[in-house]
ROFIPA-960940 format. One line per field, with one value per residue (C-alpha): residue number from 1; residue in three letters; z, y, x negated. Coordinates in nm, 2 decimals, always signed. Example, Ala and Ser with C-alpha at 12.3 -4.5 7.8 and 13.67 -1.06 7.14 Angstrom:
% residues 2
k <- 1,2
r <- ALA,SER
w <- +0.78,+0.71
v <- -0.45,-0.11
u <- -1.23,-1.37
END
This chain:
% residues 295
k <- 1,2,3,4,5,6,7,8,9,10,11,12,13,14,15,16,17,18,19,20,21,22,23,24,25,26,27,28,29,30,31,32,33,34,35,36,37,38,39,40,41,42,43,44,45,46,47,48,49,50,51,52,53,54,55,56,57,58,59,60,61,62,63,64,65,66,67,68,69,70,71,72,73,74,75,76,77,78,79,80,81,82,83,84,85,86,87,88,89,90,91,92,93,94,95,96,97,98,99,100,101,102,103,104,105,106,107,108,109,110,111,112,113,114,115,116,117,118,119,120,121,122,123,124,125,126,127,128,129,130,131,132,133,134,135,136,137,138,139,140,141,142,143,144,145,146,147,148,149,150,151,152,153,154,155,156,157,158,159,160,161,162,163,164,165,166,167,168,169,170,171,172,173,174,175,176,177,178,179,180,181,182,183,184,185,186,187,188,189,190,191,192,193,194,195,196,197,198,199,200,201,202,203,204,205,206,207,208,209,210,211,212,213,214,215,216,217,218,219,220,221,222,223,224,225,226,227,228,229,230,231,232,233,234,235,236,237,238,239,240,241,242,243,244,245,246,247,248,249,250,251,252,253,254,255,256,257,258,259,260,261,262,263,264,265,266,267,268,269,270,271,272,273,274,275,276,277,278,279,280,281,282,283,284,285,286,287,288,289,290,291,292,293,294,295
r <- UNK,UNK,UNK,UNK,UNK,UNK,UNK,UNK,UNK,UNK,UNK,UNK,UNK,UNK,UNK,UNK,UNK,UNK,UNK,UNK,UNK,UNK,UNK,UNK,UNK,UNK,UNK,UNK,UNK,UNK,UNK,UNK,UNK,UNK,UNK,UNK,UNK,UNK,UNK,UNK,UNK,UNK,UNK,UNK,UNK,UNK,UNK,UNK,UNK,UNK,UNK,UNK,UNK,UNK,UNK,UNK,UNK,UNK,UNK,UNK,UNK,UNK,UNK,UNK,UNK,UNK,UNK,UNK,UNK,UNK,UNK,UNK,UNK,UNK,UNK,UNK,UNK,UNK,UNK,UNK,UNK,UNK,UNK,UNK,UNK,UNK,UNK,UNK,UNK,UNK,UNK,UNK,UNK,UNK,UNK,UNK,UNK,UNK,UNK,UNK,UNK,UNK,UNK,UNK,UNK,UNK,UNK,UNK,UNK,UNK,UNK,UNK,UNK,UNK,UNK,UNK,UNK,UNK,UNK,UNK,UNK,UNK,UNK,UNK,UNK,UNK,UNK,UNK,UNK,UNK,UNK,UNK,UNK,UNK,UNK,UNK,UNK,UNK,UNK,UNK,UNK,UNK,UNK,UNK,UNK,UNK,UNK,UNK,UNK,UNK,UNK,UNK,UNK,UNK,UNK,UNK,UNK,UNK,UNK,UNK,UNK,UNK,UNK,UNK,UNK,UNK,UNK,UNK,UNK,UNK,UNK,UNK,UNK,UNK,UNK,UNK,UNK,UNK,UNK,UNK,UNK,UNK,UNK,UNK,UNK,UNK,UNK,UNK,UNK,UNK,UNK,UNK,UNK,UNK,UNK,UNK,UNK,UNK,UNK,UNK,UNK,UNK,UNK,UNK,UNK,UNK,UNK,UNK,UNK,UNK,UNK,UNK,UNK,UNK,UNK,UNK,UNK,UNK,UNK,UNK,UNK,UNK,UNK,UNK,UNK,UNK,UNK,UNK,UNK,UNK,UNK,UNK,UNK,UNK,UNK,UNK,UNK,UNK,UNK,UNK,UNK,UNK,UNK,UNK,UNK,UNK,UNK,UNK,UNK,UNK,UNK,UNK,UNK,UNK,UNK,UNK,UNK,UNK,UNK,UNK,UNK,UNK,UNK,UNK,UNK,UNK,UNK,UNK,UNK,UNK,UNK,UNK,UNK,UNK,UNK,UNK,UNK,UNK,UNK,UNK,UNK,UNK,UNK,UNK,UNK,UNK,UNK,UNK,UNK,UNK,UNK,UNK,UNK,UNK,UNK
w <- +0.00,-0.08,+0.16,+0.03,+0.12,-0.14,-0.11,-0.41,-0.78,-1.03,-1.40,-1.58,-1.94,-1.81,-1.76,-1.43,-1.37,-0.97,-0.66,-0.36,+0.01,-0.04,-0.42,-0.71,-1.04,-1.42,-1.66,-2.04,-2.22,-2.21,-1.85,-1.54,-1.35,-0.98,-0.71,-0.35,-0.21,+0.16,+0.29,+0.57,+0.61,+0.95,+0.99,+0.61,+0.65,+0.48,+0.71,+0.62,+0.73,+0.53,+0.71,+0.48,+0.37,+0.37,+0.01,-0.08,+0.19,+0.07,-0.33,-0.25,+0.06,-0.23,-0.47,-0.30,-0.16,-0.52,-0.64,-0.32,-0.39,-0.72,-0.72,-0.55,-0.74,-1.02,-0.98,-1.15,-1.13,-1.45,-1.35,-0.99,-1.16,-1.30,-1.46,-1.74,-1.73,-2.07,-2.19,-2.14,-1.77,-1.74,-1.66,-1.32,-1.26,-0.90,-0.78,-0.91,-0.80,-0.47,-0.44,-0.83,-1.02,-1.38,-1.32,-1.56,-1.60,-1.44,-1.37,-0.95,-0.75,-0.50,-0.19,+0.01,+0.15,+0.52,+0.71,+1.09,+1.26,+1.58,+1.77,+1.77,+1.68,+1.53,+1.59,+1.95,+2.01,+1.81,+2.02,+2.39,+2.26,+2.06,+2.10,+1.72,+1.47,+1.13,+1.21,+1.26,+1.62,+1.80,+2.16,+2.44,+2.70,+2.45,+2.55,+2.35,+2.07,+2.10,+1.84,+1.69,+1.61,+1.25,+1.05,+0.94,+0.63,+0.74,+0.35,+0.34,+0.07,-0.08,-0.03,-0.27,+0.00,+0.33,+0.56,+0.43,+0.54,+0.74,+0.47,+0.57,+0.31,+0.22,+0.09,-0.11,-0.27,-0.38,-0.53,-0.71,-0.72,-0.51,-0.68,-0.73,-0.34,-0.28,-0.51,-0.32,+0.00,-0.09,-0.26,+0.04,+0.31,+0.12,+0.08,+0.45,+0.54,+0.33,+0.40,+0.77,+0.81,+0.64,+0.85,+1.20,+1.08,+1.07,+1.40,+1.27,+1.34,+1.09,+1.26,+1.02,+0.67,+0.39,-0.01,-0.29,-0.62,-0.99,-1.34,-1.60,-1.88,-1.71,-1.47,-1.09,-1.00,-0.69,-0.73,-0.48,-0.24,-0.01,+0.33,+0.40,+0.77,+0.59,+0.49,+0.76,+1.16,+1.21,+1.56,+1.74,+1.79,+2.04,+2.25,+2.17,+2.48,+2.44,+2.65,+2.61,+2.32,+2.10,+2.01,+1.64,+1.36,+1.10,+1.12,+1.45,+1.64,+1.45,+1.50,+1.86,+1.90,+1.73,+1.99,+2.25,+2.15,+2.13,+1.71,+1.62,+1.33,+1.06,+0.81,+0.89,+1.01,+1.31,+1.18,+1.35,+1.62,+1.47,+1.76,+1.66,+1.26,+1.31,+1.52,+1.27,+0.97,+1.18,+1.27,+0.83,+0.78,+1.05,+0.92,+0.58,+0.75,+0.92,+0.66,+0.35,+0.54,+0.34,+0.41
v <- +0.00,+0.32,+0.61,+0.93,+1.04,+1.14,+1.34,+1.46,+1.34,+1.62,+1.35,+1.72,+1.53,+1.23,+1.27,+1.35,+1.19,+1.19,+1.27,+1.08,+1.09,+0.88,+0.82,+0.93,+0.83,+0.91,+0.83,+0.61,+0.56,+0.20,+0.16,+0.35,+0.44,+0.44,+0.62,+0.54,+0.83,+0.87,+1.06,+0.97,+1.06,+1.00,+1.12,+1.20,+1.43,+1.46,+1.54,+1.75,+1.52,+1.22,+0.83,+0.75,+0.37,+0.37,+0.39,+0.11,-0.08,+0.00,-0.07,-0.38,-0.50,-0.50,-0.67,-0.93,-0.97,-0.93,-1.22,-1.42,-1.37,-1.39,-1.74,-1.57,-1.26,-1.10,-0.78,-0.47,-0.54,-0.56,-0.50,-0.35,-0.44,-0.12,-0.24,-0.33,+0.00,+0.20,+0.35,+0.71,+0.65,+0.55,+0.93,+0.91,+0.58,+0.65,+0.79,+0.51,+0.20,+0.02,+0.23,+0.19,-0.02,+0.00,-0.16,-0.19,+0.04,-0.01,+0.15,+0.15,+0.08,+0.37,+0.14,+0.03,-0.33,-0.33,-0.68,-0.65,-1.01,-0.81,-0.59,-0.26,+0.13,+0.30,-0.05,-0.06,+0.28,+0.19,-0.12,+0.05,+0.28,+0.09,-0.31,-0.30,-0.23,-0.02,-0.14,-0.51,-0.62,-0.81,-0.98,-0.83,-0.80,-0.84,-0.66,-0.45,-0.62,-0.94,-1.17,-1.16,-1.53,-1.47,-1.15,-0.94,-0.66,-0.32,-0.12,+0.23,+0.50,+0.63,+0.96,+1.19,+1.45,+1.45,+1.12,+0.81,+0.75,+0.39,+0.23,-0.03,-0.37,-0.24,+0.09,-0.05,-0.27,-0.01,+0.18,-0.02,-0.36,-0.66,-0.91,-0.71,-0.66,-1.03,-1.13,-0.81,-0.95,-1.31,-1.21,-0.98,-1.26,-1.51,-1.28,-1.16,-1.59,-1.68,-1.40,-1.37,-1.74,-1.68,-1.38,-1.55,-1.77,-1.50,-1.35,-1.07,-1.09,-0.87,-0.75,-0.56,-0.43,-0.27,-0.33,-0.13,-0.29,-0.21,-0.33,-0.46,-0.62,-0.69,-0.84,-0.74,-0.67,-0.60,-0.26,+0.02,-0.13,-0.45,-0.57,-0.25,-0.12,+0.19,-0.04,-0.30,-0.29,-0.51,-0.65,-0.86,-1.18,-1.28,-0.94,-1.01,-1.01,-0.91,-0.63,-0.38,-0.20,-0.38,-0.34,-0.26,-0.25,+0.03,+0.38,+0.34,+0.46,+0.77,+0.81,+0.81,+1.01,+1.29,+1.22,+1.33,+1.67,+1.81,+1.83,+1.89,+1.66,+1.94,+2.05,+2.19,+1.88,+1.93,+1.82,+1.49,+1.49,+1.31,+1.05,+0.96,+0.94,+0.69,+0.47,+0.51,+0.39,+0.10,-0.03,-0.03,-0.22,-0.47,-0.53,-0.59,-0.84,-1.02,-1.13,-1.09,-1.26,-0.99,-0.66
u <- +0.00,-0.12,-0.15,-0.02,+0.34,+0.56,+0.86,+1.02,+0.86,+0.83,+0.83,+0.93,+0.89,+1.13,+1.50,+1.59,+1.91,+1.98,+1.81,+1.95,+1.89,+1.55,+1.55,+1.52,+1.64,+1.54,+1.71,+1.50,+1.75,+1.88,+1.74,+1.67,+1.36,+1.43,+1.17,+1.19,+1.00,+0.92,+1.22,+1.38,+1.81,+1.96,+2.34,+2.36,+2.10,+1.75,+1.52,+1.24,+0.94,+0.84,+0.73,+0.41,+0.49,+0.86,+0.90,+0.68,+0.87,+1.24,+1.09,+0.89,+1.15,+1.44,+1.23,+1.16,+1.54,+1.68,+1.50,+1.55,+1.93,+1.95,+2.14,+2.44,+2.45,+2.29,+2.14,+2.00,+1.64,+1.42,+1.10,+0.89,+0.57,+0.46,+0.16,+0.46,+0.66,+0.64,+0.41,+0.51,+0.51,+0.14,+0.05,+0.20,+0.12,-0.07,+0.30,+0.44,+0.28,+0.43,+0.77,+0.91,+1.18,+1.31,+1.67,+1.95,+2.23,+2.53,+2.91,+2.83,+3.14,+3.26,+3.24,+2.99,+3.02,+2.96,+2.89,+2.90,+2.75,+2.70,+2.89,+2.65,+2.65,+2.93,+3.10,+3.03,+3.18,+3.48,+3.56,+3.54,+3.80,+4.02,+3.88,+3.87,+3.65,+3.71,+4.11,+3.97,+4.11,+3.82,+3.89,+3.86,+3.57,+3.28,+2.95,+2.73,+2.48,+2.71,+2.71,+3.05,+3.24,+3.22,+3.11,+3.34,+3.36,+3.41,+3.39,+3.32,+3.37,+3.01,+3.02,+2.80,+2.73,+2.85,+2.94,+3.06,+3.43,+3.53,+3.84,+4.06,+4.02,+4.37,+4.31,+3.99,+4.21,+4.43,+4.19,+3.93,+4.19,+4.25,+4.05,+3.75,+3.71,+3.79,+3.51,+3.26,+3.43,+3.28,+2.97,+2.85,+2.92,+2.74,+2.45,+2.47,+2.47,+2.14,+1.93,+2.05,+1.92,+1.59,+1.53,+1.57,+1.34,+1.11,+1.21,+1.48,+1.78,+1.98,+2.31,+2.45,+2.37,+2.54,+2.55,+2.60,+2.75,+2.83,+2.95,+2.75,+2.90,+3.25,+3.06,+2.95,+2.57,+2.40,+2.23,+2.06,+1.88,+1.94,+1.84,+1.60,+1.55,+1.70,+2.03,+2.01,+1.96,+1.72,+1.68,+1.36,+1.48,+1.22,+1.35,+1.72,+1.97,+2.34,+2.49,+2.20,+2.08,+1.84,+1.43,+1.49,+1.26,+1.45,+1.54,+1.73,+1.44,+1.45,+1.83,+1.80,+1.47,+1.78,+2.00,+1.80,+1.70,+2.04,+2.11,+2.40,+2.32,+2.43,+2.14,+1.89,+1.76,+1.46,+1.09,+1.00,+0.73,+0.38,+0.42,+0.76,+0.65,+0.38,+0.55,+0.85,+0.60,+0.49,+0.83,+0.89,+0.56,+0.65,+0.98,+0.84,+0.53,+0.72,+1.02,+0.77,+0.44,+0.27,+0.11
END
């Protein structure tokens, strides 16, 4: 991995399509080049300092996941090897090596796929005030961090700015169609299954993570990213003990650094202390060790 941060990319003879909260997309033609660069979002908001690493992990994390699950879905991925991009990119081939993907284009749905295995966050609010979650009634007297009897899919709507909104399975289905959810409903718990397995294995436990999805052909591809510490709370296993928060490896940490000092969580975001970077950058490069066995 290389060392330099990058925060925004600046490709001014490429065809800037899109700049997300941590990626950014250009658009050659039939395909897409995608850039995970090293910002950091908590709350829906960018902050202004970058974790040197974390775009090589999100790139290379959802690499190696897209071809680990590419028996239960297909997916957007063409190529992270850069060494094989075109031609035209080999000028700014030290930005791009480690934390890029040319993927195929696709319609994205306007949901993302939510699967809760553990009662936690947002989740764990919801149920000591309503012993639900995202209108899913749960029983009653479960503690915090919990492993919940089965998973269950909580959709949201994908907001372009702003915060994603909690849906009801009933109001996705009206608007993108019963059997369309059904099918994201059965791909995303299969996906959540195989790699949740694999990663206790490797001493993660993933309690929740969320997909993005899109058309391609008439048919439905897994797109974005998947099973990041960005998309995923990722959970020691070895430290794991219900009723208590949990010793995460993902952006948690930096989530509740923020909820200390008083933010309102509105832009302008606060700069992050150098402390509270590095240890941020080694909880990414840990996650990616330990389920990858690389470094």
């Amino acid at each position: 991995m290389s060392h330099k941060a990058l925060r925004v990319t600046r490709f001014h003879d490429l065809e800037f399509l899109k700049r997300g909260k941590v990626r950014d997309i250009y658009d050659l033609g039939d395909k897409l080049l995608v850039v995970s660069t090293d910002r950091i979002s908590c709350f829906d908001v960018v902050l202004p300092t970058c974790i040197p690493y974390k775009g090589e992990v999100l790139n290379q994390l959802s690499i190696f996941w897209f071809k680990f699950t590419k028996d239960i879905v297909d997916n957007h991925l063409v190529t992270g090897d850069s060494s094989g991009f075109p031609i035209e990119l080999n000028k700014y081939k030290d930005e791009l090596l480690g934390r890029s993907m040319i993927v195929k284009k696709a319609k994205p749905i306007p949901i993302e796929c939510v699967v809760r295995g553990y009662l936690a966050g947002s989740g764990w609010k919801e149920y000591k005030k309503t012993q639900s979650v995202c209108g899913i009634k749960l029983p009653a007297g479960l503690k915090e961090s919990c492993k919940l009897a089965e998973p269950i899919f909580t959709p949201s709507t994908k907001e372009e700015t702003g915060h994603d909104i909690n849906v009801s399975e009933e109001y996705v289905s009206r608007e993108i169609g019963t059997e369309t959810i059904k099918m994201l409903k059965e791909i995303s718990f299969k996906l959540y299954k195989k790699v949740g397995e694999y990663a206790e294995s490797r001493g993660i436990i993933i309690a929740d993570t969320k997909f993005e999805f899109g058309i391609l052909n008439d048919k439905i591809i897994l797109i974005d990213e998947v099973f990041t510490p960005d998309s995923s709370r990722f959970w020691l296993k070895e430290k794991y003990k219900e009723g208590f928060s949990q010793q995460s490896v993902d952006k948690q940490f930096v989530r509740d650094y923020l909820e200390k000092t008083g933010w309102n969580k509105m832009p302008p975001a606060p700069e992050l202390p150098k402390d509270i970077v590095v240890k941020t950058s080694l909880k990414y490069i840990d996650a990616f060790t330990m389920l990858t066995a690389e470094i």
